[in-house]
Backbone as a printed PyTorch tensor [residue, N CA C, xyz], in Angstrom:
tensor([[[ -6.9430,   3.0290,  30.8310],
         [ -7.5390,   4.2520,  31.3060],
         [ -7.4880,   5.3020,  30.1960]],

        [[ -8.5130,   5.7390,  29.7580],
         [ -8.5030,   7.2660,  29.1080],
         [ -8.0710,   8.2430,  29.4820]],

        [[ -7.2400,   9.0890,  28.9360],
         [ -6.9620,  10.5260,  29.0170],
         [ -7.4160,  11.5930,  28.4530]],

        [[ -7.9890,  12.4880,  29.3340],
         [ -9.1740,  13.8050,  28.9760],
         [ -7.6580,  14.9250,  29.0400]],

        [[ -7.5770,  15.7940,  28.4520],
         [ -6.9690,  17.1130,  28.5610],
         [ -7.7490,  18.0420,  28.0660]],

        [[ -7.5650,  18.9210,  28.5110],
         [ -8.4750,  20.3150,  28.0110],
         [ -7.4930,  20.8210,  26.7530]],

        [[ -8.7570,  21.4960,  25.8990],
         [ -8.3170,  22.3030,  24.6400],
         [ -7.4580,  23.6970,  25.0760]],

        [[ -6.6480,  24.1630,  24.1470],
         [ -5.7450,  25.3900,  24.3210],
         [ -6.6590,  26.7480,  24.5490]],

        [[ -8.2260,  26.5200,  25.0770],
         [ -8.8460,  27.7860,  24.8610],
         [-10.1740,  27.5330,  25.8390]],

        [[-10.0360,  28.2330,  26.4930],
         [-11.7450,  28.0530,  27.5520],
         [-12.2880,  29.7910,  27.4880]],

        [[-13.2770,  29.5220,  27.8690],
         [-13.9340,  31.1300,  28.3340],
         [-14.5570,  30.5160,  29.7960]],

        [[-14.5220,  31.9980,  30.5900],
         [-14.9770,  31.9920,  31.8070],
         [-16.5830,  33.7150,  31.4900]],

        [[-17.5930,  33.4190,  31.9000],
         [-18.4820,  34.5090,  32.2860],
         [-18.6490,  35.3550,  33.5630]],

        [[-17.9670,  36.4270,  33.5120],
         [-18.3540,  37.0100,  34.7740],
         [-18.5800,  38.6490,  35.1420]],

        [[-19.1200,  38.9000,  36.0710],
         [-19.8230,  39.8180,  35.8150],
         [-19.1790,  41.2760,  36.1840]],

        [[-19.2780,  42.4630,  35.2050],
         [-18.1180,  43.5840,  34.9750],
         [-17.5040,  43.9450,  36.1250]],

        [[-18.3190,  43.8340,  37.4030],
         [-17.8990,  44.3290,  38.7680],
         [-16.5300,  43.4260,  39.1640]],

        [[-16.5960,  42.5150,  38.8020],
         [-15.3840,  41.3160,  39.1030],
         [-13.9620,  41.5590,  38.3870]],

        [[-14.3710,  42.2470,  36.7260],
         [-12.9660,  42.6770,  36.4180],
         [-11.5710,  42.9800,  37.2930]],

        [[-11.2680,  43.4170,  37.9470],
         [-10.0670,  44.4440,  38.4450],
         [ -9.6850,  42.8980,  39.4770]],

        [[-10.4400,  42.7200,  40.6170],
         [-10.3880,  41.2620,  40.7690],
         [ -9.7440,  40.0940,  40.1570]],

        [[-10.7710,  39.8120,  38.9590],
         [-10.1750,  38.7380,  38.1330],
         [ -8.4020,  38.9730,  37.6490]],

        [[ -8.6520,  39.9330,  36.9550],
         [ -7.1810,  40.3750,  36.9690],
         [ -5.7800,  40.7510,  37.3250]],

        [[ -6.1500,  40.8170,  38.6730],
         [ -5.0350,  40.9200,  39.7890],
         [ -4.8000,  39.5660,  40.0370]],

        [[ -5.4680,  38.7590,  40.2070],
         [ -5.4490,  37.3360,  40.5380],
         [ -4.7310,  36.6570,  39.0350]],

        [[ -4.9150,  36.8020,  37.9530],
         [ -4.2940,  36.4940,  36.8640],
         [ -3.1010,  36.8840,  36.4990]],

        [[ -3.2130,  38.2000,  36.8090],
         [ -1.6230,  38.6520,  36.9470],
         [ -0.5750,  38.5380,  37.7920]],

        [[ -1.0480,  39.2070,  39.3740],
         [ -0.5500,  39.1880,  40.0670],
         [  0.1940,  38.0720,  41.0530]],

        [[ -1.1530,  36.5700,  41.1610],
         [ -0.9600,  35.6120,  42.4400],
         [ -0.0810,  34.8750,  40.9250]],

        [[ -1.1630,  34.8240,  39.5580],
         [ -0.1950,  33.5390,  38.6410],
         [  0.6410,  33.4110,  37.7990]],

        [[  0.9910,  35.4780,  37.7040],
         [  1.7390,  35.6170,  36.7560],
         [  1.5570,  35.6640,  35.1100]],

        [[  0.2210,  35.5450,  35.0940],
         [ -0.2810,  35.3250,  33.2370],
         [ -0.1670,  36.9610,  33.0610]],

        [[ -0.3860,  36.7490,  31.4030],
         [ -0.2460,  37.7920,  30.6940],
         [ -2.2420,  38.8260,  30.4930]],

        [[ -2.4070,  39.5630,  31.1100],
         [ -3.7670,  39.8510,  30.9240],
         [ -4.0630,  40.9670,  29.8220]],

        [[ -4.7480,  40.2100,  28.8020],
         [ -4.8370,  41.5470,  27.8530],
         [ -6.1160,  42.0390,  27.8780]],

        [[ -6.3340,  43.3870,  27.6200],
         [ -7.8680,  43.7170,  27.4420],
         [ -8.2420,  43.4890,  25.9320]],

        [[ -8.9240,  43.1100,  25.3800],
         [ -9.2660,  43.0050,  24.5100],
         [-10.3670,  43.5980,  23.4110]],

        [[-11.3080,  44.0190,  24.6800],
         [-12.5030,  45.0730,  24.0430],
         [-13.7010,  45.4800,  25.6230]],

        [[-14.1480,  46.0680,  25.7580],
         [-14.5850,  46.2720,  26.9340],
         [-14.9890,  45.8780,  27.6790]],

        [[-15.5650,  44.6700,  26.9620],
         [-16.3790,  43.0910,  28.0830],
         [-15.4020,  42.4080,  27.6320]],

        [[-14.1790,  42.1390,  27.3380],
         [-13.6330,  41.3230,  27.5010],
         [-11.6820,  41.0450,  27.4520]],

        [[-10.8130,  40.1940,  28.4990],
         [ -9.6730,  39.7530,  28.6570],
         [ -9.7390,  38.5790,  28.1660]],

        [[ -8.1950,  38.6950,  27.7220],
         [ -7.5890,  37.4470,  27.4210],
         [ -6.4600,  37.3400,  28.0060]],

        [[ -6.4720,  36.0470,  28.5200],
         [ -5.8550,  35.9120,  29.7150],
         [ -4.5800,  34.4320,  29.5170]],

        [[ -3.7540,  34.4570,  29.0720],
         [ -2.5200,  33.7300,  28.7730],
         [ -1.8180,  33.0750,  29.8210]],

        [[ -1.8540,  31.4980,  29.6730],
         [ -1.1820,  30.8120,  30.7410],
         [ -0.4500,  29.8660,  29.8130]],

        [[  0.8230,  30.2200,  30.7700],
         [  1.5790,  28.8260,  29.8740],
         [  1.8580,  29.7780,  28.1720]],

        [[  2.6600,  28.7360,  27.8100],
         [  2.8730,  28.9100,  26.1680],
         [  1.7330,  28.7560,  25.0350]],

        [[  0.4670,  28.1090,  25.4490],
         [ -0.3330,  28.1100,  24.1120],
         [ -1.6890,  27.7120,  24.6300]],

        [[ -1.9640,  28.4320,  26.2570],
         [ -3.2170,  27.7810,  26.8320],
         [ -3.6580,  29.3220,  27.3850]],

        [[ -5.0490,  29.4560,  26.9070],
         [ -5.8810,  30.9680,  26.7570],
         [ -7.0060,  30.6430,  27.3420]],

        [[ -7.0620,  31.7620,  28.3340],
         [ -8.6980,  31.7920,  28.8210],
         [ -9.6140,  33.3470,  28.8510]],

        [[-10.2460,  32.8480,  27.7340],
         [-11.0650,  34.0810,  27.4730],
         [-12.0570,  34.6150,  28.6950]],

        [[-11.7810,  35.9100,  29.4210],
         [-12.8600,  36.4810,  30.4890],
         [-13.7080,  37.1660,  30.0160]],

        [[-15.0240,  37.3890,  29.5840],
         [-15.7810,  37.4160,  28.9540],
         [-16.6590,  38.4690,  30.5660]],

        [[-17.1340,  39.6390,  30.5640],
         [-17.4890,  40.2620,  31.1970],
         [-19.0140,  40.7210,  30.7980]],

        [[-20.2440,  40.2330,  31.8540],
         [-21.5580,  40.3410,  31.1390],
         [-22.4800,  39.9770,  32.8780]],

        [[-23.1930,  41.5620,  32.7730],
         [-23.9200,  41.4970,  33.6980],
         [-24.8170,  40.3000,  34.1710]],

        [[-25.4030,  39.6880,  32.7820],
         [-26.1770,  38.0490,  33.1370],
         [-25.3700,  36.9500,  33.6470]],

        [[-24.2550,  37.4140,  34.1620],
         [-23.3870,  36.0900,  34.6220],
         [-24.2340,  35.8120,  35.9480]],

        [[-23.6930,  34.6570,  36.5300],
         [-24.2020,  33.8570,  37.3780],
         [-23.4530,  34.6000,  38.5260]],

        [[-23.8970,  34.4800,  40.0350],
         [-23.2640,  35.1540,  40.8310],
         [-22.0470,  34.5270,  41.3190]],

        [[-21.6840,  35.1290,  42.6800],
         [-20.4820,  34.6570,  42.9900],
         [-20.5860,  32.9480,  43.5830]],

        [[-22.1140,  32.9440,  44.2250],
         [-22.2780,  32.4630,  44.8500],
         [-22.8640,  31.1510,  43.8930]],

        [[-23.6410,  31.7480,  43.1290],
         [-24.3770,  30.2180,  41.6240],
         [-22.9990,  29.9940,  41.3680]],

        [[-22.0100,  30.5460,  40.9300],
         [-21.0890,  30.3350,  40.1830],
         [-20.0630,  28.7950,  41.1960]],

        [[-19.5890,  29.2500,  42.1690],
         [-19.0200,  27.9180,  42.9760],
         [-20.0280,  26.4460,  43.0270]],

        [[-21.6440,  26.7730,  42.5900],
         [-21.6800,  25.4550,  41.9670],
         [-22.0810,  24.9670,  40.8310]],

        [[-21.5580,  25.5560,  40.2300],
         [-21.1440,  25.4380,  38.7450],
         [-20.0660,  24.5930,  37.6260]],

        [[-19.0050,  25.1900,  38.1870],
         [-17.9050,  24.1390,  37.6480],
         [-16.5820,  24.3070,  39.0280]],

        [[-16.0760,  23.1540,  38.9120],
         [-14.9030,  23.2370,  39.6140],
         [-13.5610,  22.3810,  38.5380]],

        [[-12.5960,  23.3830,  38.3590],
         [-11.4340,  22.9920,  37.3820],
         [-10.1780,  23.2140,  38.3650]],

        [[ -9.5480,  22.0740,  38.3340],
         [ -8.4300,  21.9290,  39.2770],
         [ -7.5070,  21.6070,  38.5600]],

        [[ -6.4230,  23.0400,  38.3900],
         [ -4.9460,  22.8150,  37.8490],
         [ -4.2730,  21.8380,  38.5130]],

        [[ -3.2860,  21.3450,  37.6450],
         [ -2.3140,  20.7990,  38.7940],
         [ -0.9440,  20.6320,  37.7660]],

        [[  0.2530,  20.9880,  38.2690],
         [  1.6320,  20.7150,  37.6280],
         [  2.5530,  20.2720,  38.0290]],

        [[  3.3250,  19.3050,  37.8530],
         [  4.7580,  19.6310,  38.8950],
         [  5.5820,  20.5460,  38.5410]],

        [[  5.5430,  21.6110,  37.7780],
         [  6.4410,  22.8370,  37.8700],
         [  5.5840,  24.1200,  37.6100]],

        [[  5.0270,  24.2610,  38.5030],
         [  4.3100,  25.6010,  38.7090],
         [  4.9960,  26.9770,  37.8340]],

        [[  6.2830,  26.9710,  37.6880],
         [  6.8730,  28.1380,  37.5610],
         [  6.6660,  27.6820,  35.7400]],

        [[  6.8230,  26.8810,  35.9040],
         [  6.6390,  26.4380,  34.1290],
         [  5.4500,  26.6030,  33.6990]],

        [[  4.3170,  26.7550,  34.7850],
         [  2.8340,  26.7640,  34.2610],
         [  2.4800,  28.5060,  33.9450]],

        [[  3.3360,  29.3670,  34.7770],
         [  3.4820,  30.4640,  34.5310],
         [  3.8730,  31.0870,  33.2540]]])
């Protein structure tokens, strides 16, 4: 069997209204580190060396295009470690 892992770096597109949102949820429910970075955009720190760039841009897809779009399913056995 092959093993796929994801790279130490993704971006997500979404649209400026979602900021404050996205970020409470990054901070708050998972505990990451949320930095602002420039006005359209967070960087968003999980774990020791795994980054997800939020990238803020009115042409994003809605809430609603967006759920069928991609679906990425964490999974750990030590959650507190994924923090």
């Amino acid at each position: 069997m092959t093993t796929i892992s994801l790279g130490e770096n993704s971006k997500m597109v979404i649209r400026p209204s979602e900021r404050d949102r996205v970020q409470r949820f990054y901070r708050d429910v998972l505990g990451c580190r949320v930095t602002p970075k420039s006005k359209g955009m967070d960087l968003i720190r999980l774990g020791a060396d795994f980054y997800i760039g939020a990238v803020y841009d009115e042409s994003a897809l809605s809430g609603a295009d967006r759920l069928n779009s991609i679906w990425l399913d964490l999974q750990t056995e030590d959650p507190d470690g994924l923090k």
